[in-house]
Backbone as CSV, one residue per row, in Angstrom:
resi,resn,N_x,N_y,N_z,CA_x,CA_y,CA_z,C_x,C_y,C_z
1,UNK,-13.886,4.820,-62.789,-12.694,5.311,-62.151,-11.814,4.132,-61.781
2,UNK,-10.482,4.335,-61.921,-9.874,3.147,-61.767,-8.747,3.625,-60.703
3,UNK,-8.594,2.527,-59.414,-8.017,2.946,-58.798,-5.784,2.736,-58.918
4,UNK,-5.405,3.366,-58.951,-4.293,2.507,-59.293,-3.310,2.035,-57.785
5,UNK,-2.262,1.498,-58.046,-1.433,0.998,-56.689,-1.161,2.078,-55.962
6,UNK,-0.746,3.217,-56.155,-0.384,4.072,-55.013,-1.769,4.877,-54.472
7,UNK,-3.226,4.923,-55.224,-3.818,4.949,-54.538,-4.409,4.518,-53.549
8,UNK,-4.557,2.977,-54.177,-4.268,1.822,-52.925,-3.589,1.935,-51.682
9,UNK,-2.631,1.496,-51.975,-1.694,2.104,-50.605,-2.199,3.112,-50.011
10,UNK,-2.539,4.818,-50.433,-2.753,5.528,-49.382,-3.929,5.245,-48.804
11,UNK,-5.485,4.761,-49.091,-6.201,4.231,-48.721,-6.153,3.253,-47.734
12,UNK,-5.403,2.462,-47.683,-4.592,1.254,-47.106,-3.786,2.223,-45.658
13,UNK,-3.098,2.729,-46.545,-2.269,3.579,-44.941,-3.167,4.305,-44.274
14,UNK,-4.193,5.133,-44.683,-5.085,6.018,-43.716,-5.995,4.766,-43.108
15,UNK,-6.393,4.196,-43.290,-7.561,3.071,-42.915,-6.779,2.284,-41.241
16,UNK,-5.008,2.289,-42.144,-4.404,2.162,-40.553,-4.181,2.925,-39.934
17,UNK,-4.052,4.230,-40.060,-3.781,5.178,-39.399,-4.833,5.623,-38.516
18,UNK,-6.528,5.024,-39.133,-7.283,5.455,-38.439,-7.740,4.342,-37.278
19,UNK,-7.571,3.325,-37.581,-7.472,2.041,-36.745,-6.714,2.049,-35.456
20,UNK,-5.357,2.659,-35.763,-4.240,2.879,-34.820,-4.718,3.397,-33.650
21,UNK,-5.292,5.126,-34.050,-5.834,5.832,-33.995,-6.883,5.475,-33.031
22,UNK,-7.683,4.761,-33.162,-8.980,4.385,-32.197,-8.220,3.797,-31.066
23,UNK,-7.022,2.806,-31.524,-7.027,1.820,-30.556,-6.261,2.889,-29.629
24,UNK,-5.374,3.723,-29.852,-4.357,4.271,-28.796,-5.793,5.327,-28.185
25,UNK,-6.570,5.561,-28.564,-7.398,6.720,-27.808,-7.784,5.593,-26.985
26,UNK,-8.595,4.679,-27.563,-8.908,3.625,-26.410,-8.334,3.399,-25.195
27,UNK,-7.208,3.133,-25.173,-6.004,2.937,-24.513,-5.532,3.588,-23.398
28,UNK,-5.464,5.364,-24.137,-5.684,5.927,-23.262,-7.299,6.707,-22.028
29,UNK,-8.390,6.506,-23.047,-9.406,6.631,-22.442,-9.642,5.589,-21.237
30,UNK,-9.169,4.289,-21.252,-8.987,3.323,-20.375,-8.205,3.077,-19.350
31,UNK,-6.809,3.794,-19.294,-6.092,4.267,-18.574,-6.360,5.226,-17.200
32,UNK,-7.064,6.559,-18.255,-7.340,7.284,-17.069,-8.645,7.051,-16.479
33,UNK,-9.155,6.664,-16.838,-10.258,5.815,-16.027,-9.993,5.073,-15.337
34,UNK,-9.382,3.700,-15.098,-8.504,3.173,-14.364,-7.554,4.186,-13.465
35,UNK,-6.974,4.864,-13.614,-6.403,5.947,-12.474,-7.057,6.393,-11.414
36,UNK,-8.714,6.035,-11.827,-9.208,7.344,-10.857,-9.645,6.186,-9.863
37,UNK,-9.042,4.799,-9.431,-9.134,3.928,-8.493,-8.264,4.245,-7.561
38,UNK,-8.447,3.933,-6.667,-7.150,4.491,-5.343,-6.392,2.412,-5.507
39,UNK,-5.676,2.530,-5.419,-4.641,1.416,-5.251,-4.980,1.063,-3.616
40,UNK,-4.008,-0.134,-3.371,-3.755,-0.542,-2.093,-2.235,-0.212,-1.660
41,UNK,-1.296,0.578,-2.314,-0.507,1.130,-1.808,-1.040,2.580,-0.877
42,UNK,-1.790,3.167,-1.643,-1.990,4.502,-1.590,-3.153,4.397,-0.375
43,UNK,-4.071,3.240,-0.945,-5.127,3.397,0.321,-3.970,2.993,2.171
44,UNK,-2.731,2.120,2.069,-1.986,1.767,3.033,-1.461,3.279,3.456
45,UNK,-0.990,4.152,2.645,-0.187,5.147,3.117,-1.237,5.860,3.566
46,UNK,-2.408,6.253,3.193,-3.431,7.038,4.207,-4.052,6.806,5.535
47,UNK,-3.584,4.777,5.680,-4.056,4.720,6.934,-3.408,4.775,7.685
48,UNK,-1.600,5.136,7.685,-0.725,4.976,7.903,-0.225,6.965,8.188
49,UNK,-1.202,7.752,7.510,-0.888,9.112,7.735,-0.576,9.519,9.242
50,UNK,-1.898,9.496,10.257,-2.183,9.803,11.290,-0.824,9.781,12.113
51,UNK,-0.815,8.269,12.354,0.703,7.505,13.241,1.853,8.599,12.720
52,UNK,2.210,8.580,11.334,3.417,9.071,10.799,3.498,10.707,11.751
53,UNK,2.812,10.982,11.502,3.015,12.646,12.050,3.209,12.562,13.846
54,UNK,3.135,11.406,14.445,3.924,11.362,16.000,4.830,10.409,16.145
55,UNK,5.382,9.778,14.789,6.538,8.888,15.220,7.677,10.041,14.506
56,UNK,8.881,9.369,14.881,9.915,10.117,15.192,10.594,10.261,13.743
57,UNK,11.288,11.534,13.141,11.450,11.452,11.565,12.277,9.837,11.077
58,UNK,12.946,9.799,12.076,14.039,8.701,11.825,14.148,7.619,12.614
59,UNK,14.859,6.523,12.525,14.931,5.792,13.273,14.590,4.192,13.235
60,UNK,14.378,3.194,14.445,13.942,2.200,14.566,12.693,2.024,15.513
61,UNK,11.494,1.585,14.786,10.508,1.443,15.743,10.163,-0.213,15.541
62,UNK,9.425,-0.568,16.274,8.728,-2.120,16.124,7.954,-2.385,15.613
63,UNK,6.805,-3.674,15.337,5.923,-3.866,14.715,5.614,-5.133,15.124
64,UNK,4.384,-4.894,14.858,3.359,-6.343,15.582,2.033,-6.401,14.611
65,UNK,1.890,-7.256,14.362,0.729,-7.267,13.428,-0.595,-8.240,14.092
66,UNK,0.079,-9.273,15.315,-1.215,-9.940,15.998,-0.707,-11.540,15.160
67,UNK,0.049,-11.609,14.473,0.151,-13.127,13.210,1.519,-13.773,14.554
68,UNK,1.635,-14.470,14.676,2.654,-15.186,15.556,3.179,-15.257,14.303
69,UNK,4.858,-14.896,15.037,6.113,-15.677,14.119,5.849,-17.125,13.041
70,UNK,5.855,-18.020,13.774,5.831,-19.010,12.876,4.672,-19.215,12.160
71,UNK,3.828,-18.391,12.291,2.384,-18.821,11.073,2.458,-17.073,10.121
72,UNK,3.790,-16.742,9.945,3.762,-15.528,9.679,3.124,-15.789,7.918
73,UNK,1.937,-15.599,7.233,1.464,-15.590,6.371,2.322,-14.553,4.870
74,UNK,1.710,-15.153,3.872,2.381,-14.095,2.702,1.195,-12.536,2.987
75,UNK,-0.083,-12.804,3.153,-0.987,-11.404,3.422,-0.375,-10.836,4.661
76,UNK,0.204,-11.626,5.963,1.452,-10.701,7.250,2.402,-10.022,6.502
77,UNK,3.212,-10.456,5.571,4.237,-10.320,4.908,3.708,-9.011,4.164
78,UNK,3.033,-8.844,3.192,2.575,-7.948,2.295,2.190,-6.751,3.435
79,UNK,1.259,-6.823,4.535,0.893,-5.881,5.274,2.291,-5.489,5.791
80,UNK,3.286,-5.615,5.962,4.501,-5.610,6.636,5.133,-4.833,5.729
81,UNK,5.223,-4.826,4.479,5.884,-4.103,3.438,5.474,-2.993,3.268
82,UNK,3.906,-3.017,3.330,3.096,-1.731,2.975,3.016,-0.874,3.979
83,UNK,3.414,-1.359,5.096,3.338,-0.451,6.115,4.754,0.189,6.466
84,UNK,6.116,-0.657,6.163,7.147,-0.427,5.938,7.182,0.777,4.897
85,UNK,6.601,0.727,3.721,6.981,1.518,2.651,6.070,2.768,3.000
86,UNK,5.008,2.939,3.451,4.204,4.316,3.898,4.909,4.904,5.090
87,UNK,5.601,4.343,5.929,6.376,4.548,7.059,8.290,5.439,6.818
88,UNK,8.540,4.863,5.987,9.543,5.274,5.256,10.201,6.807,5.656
89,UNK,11.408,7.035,5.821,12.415,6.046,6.031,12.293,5.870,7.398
90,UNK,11.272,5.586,7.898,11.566,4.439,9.219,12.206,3.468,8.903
91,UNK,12.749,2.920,9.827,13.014,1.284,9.652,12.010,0.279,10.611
92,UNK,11.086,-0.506,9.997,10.521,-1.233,11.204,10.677,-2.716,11.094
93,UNK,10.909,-2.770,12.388,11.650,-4.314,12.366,10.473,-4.846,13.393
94,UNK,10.275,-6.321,12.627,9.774,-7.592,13.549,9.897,-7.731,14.883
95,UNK,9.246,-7.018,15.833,9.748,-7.245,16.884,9.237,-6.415,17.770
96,UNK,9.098,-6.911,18.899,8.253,-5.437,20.129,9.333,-5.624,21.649
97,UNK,10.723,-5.366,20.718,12.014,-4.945,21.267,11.998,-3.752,21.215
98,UNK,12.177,-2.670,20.456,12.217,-0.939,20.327,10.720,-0.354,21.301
99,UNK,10.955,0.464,21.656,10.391,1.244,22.868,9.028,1.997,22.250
100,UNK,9.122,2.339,21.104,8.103,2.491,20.046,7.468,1.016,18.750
101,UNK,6.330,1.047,19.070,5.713,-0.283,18.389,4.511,0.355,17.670
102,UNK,5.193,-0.099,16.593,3.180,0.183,15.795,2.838,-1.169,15.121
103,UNK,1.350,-1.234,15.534,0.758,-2.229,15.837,-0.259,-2.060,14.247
104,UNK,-0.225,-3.007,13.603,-0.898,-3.095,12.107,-1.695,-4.317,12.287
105,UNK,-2.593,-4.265,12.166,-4.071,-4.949,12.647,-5.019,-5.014,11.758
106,UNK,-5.281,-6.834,11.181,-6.621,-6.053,10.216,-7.877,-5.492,11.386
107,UNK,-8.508,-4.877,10.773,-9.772,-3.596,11.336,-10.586,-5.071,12.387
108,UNK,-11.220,-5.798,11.879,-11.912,-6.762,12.715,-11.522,-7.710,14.036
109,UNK,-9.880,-7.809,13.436,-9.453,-8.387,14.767,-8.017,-8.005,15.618
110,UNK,-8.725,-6.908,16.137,-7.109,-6.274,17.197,-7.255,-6.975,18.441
111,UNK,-6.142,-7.574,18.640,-5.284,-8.174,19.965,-6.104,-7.672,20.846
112,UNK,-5.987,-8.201,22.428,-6.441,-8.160,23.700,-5.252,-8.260,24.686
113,UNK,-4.295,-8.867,24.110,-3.240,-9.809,24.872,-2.131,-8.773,25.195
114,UNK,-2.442,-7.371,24.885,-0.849,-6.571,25.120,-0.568,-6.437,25.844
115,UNK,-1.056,-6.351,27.525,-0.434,-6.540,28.769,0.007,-7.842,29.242
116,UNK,-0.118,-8.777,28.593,0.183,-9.831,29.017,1.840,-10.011,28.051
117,UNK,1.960,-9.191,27.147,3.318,-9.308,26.537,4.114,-8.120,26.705
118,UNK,3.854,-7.195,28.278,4.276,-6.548,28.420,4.508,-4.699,27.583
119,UNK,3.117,-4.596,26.921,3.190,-3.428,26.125,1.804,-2.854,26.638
120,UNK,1.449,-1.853,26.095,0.399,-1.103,26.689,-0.426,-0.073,25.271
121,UNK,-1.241,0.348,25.258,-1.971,1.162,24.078,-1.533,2.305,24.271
122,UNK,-0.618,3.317,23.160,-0.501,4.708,23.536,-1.747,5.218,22.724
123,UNK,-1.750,5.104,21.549,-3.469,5.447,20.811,-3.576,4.677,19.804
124,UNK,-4.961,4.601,19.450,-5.810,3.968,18.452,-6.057,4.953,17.749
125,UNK,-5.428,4.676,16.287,-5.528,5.561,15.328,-6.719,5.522,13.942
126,UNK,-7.413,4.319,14.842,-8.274,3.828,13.761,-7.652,2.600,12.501
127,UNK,-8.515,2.054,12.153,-8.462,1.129,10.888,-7.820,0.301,11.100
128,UNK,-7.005,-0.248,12.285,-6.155,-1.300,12.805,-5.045,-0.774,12.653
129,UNK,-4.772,0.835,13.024,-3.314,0.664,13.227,-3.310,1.858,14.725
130,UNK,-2.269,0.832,15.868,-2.025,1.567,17.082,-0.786,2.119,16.963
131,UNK,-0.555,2.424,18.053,0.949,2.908,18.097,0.782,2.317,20.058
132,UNK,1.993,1.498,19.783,2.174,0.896,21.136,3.489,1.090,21.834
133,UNK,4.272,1.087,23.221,4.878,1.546,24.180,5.230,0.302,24.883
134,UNK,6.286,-0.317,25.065,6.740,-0.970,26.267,6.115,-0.757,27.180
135,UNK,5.224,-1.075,28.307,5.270,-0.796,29.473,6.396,-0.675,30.068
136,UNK,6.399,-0.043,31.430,7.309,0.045,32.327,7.233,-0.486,33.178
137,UNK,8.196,-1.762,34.058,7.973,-2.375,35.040,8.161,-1.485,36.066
């Protein structure tokens, strides 16, 4: 049997077609497998659920994370975003000026010092995040 050029070719084209074929199933078999990881956006917005449902729809609240200003880190920074973006559309600004403060804490080391900077615990919502209050002089 002799094969000629256009049999070639289709041999040639199915052989890629079936190649293709593996790799895009791959691709996608790898994908959704990979999906079924929870992210660190998504794990931020769940720890971030609780608080959301007693702060106010709108507005300006504060934030304290325990990092002093000037050693404010890129991991302060990132926790600051993620808690910004699960918070949404809050606006939360740097600062434990606004009368409402939520307090983002990694889990191992939450502050001691809040009466001494004039704020007080309204609740512990778990996982390092409070929701904190001006005291009142």
């Amino acid at each position: 049997m002799r094969i000629t050029r256009v049999g070639a070719g289709v041999v040639l084209l199915c052989l890629y077609a079936a190649v293709s074929d593996a790799r895009w199933s791959y691709r996608a078999a790898r994908g959704w497998a990979d999906s079924r990881h929870e992210d660190r956006i998504s794990r931020d917005g769940d720890r971030f659920r609780e608080i959301r449902r007693v702060l106010p729809a709108h507005g300006v609240v504060g934030y304290i994370s325990g990092a002093q200003p000037d050693t404010f880190t890129t991991e302060d920074f990132r926790r600051f975003l993620l808690a910004e973006y699960a918070l949404a559309p809050l606006i939360l600004i740097h600062d434990t000026t606004p009368d409402l403060i939520v307090g983002n804490f990694p889990p191992d080391s939450v502050p001691s010092a809040l009466p001494e900077r004039g704020l007080r615990l309204v609740r512990d919502f778990g996982n390092g995040v409070w929701l904190v209050r001006r005291a009142q002089p």
